[in-house]
N, C-alpha and C positions, 0 to 999 in steps of 0.2 A: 024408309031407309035413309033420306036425305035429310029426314032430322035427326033421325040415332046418330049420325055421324057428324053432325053438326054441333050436337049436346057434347059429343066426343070430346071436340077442336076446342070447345068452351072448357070442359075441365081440363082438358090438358096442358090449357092457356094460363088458366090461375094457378095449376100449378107449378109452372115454370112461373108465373111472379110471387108464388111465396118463397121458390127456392130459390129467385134472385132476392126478396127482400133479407132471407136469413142469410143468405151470403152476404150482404151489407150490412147488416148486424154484427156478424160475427167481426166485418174487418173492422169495425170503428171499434173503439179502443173503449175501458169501462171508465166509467166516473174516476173510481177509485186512485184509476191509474195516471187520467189526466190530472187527478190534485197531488200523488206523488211527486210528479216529473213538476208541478208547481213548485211546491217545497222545496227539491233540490235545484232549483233556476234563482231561488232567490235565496237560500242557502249559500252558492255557490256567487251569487253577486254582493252578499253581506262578508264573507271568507277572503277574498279579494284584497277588497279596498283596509283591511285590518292587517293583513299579511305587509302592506308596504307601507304604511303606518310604521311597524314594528323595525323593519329592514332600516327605514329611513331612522327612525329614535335610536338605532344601534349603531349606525352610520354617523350621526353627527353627537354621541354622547363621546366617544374619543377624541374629536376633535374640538367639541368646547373644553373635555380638561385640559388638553393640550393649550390650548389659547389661552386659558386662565393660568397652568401654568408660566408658562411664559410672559404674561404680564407682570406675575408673584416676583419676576427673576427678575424684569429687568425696573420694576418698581425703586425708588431710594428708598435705602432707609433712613431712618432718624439716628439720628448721634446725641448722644448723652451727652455730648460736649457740650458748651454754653460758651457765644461770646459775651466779654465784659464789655459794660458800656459804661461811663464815667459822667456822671453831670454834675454841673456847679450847682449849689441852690444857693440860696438868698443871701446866708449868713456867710460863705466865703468853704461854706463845708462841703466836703464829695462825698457824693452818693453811689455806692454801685451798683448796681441793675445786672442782673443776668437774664440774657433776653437766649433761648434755644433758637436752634439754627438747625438747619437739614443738611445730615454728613452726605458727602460728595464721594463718588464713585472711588478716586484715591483715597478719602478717608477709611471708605468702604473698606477697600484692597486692604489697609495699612493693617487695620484691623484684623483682617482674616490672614493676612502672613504671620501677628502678632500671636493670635492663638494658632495657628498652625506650628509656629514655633515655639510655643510655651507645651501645644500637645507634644510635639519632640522632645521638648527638655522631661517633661513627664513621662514619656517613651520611655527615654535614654535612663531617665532612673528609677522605674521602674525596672527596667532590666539590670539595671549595677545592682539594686537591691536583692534580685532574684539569685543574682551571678554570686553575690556574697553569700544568700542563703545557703544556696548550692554549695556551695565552698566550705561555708561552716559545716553544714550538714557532710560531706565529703568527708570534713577533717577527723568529725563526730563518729562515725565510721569507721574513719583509718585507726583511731584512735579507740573503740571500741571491740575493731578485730585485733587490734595489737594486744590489748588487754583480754580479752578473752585467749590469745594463742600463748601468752604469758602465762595467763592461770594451768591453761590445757599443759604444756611443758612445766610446771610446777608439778602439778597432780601425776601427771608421769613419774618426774621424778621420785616423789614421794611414793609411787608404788613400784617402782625400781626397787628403792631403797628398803619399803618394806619387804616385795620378796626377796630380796637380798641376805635380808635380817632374820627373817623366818628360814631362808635355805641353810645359814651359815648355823643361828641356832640348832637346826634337826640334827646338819652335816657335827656340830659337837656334841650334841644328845646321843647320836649314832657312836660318835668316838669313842664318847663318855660309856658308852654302854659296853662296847668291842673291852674297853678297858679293864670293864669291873668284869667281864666275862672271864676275861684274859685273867686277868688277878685274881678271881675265884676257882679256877683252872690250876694257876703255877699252885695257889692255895692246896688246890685238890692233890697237884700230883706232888705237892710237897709232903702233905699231912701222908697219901697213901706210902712215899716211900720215906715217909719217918716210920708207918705203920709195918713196913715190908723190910726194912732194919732191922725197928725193934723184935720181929717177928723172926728174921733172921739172927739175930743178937739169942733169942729167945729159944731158935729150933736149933743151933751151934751149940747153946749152953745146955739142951735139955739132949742135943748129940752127942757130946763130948760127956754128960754126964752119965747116957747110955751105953757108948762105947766103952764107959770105964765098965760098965756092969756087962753088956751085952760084948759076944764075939760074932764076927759079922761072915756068915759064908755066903757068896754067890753063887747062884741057881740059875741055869738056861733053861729055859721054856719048852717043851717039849710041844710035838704035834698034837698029842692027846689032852696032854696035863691041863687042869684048871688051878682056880686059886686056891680054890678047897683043899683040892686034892694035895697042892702044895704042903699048905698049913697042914693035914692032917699028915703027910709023910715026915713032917719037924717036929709038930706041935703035939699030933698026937689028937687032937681038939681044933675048935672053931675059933678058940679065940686067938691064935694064931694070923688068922685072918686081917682082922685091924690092925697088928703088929706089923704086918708086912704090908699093906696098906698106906701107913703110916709111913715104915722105911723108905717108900719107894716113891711117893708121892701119887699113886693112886685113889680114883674119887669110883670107882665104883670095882665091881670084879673081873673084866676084860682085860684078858692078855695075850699079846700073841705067840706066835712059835719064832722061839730063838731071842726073844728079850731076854736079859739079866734084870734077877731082883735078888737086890738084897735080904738073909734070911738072918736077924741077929737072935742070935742065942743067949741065952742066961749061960755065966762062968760059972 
């Protein structure tokens, strides 16, 4: 029994040291992961030293143009001027030498008031030039809408005038017409009573030549009586009928009760 339980204590012992070596296992970290965290330690020290590199060349690229500016400015410049210089030679004859010289800060200045002041005068007439353009161009203008408001008042006129010319002609084509109307008219009612004369001239001469033949008795009209009846109570006959017709100025056989008509008789 003292060894079964001794063999016990034995595996029970290696197995609490394999379960403490796999727990030591587990907590060390793998290969893989210690070369990772390598990579990024010296990633992270190359990263660095380049970032202030960069900071510092952006930090002093402003300030050397600056410096160079500023040297550019207050550098001289050269001046085209030249002094003369006079020497005797041999024979008693001068010689002149132009020897260039370095223009000085007032030359400098004199200089740059002198184009500053010649760009004014180029300003200044450039703008009179523009001012006169303007001006012309204004006048061209004024002078274009005048002429255009001149022709417009023209062409009015002349369409004024045309219907003017066209009303007044219609207004006399109308006159002229009322006229010949008028004159075909007194025409008409002259011709019908020459025609209503001669016709009376004509019906006096053909009554008077009747009344010499014919004896003339008036006849009232009775209720009953017609024309017929008339005529055949005189005549005897129909033809009676146009005779009294005739006398009486009758256009058809209606008569009424109580008219007189003329009944001429043959003597």
């Amino acid at each position: 029994m003292s060894r079964v339980k001794e063999s016990e204590k034995d595996q029970a012992g290696e197995l609490r040291t394999r379960v403490d070596r796999q727990k030591a296992k587990s907590s060390l970290p793998k290969r893989s992961e210690i070369h990772q965290s390598k990579k990024k330690k010296s990633k992270v020290k190359i990263k660095f030293p380049m970032i202030k590199l960069l900071s510092l060349f952006f930090i002093l690229l402003p300030i050397g143009f600056y410096s160079l500016y500023t040297y550019l400015q207050d550098r001289p410049e050269k001046d085209t001027k030249s002094s003369e210089v006079v020497n005797f030679g041999d024979g008693g004859e001068t010689i002149e030498e132009t020897v260039p010289t370095t223009a000085t800060a007032g030359d400098v200045k004199e200089k740059k008031d002198k184009d500053s002041a010649k760009h004014k005068e180029e300003k200044l007439e450039a703008e009179q030039a523009s001012e006169e353009k303007a001006k012309k161009e204004a006048q061209a203008n004024e002078k274009a809408k005048a002429k255009a408001k001149k022709e417009a008042e023209a062409k009015k006129e002349a369409e004024a005038k045309q219907e003017a010319e066209a009303k007044a002609k219609q207004e006399a084509e109308m006159k002229a017409k009322e006229e010949a109307e008028a004159r075909a008219k007194q025409e008409a009612e002259a011709k019908a009573k020459r025609e209503a004369e001669a016709k009376k001239t004509s019906d006096n001469a053909t009554s008077q030549s009747d009344s010499d033949s014919y004896k003339v008795v008036y006849h009232t009209v009775q209720g009953n009586e017609t024309l017929f009846r008339i005529a055949m109570n005189y005549y005897k006959s129909q033809e009676g009928i146009a005779l009294i017709q005739e006398w009486n100025g009758l256009n058809g056989n209606e008569i009424s009760k109580g008219q007189v008509l003329k009944i001429p008789l043959k003597k």
